[in-house]
MARKE-186835 format. One record per residue: chain; residue in one letter; x, y, z of N, C-alpha, C in turn. Coordinates in steps of 0.05 Angstrom, whole numbers, plus 5000, padded with zeros to 4 digits. Each point is the difference from the previous one (the first is absolute). Layout:
BEGIN
('A','a',(X,Y,Z),(X,Y,Z),(X,Y,Z)) ...
% end
This chain:
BEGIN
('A','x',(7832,5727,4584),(5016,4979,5012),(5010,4981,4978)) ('A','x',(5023,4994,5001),(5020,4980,4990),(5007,4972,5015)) ('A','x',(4981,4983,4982),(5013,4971,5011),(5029,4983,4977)) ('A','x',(5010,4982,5019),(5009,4993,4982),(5003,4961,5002)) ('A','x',(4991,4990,4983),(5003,4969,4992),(5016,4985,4991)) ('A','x',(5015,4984,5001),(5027,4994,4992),(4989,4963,4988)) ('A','x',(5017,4999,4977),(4990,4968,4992),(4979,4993,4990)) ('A','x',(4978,5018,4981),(4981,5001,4991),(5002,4993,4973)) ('A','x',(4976,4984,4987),(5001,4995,4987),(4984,5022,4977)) ('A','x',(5001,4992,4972),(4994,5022,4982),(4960,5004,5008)) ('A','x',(4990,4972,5001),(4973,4996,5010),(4994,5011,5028)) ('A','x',(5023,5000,5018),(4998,5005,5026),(4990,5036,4999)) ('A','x',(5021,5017,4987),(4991,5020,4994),(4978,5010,4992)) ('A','x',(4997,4996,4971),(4980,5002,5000),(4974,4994,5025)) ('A','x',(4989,4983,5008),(4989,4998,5017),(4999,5028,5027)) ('A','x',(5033,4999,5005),(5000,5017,5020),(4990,5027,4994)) ('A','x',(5001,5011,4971),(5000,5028,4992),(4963,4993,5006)) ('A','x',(4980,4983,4981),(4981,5000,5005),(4988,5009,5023)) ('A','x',(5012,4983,5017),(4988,5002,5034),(5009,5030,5015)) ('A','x',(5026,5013,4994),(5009,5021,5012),(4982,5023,4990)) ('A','x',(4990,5005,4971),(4979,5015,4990),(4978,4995,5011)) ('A','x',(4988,4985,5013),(4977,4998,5016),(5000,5026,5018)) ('A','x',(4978,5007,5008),(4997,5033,5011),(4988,4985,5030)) ('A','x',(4991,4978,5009),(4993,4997,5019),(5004,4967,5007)) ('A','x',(5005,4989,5024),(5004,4975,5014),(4971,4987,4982)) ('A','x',(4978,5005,5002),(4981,4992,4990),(5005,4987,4970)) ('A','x',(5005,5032,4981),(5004,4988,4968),(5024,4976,5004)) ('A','x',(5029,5002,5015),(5005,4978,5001),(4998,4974,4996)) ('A','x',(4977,4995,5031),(5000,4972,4995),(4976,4997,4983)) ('A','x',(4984,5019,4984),(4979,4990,4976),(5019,4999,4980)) ('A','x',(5024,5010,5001),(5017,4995,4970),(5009,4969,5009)) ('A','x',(5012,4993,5019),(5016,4975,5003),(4978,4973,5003)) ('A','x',(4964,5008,4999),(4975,4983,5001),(4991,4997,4971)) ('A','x',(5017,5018,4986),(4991,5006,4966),(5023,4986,4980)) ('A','x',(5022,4990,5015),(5026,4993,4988),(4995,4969,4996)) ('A','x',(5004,4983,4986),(4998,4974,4990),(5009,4987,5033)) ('A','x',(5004,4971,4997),(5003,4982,5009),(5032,5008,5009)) ('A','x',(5002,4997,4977),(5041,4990,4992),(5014,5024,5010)) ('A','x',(4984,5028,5007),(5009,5026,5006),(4995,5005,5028)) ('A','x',(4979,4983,5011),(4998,5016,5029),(5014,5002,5017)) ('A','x',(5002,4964,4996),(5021,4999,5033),(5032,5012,5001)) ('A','x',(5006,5014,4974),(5029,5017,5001),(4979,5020,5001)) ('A','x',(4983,5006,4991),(4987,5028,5011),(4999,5012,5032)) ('A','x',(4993,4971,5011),(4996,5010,5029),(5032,5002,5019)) ('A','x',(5024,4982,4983),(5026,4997,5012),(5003,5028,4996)) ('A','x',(5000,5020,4965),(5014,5019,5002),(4994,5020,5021)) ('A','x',(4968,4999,4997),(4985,5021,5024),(5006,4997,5013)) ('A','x',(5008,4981,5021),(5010,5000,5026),(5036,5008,4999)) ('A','x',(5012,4991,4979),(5021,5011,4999),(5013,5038,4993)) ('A','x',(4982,5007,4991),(4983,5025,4995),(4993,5020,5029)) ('A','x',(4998,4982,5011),(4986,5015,5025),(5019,5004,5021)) ('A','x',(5012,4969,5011),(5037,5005,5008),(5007,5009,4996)) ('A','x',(5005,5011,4980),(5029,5022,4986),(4983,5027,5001)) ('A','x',(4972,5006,4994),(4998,5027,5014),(5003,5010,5027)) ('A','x',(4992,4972,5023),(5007,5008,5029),(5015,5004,5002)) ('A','x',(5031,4986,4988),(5027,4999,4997),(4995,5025,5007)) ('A','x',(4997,5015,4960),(5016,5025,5016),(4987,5020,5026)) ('A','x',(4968,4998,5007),(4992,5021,5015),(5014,4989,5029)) ('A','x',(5006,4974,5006),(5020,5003,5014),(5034,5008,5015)) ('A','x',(4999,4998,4972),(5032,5023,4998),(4995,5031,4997)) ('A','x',(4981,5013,4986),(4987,5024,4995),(4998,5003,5043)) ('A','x',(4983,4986,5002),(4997,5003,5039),(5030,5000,5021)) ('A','x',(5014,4979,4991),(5025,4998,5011),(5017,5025,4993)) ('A','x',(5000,5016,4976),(5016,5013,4989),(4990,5031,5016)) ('A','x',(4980,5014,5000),(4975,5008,5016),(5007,4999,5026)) ('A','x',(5002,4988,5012),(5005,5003,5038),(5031,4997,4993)) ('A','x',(5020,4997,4990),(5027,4999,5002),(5000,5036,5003)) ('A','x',(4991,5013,4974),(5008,5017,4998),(4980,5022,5019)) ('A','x',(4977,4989,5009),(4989,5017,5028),(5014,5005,5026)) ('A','x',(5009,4972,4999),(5018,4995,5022),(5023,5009,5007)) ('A','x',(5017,5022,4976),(5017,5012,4982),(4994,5029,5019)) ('A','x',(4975,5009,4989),(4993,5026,5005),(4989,4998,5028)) ('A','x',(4995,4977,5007),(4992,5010,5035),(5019,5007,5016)) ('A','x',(5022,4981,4991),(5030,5003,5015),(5010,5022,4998)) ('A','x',(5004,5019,4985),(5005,5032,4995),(5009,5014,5021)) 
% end
């Protein structure tokens, strides 16, 4: 899966790459409990922003999915 972030900063990235290499919700938030002061609270904005944009797409992935079922039922 492909997200995408728009308006980030060079620090913002970074950050985000950290957190997206996390293998589990768990290592997550022990990476963003392990991040300084000055880092978290954009830690927790990106993650949540992070997380929008993957529903994003499994909601279009879903919408796109019954369009085209809906395609083949009509047949």
């Amino acid at each position: 899966m492909t997200i995408q972030l728009e308006g980030l900063t060079q620090k913002d990235i970074e950050i985000c790459n950290l957190l997206w290499n996390c293998d589990s919700v768990e290592a997550v938030d022990a990476m963003v409990a392990a991040m300084p002061a000055a880092y978290k609270r954009r830690a927790v904005v990106l993650r949540e922003l992070m997380t929008a944009a993957a529903l994003d797409n499994v909601d279009t992935v879903n919408e796109e999915l019954a369009q085209y079922l809906q395609h083949i039922a009509s047949r």
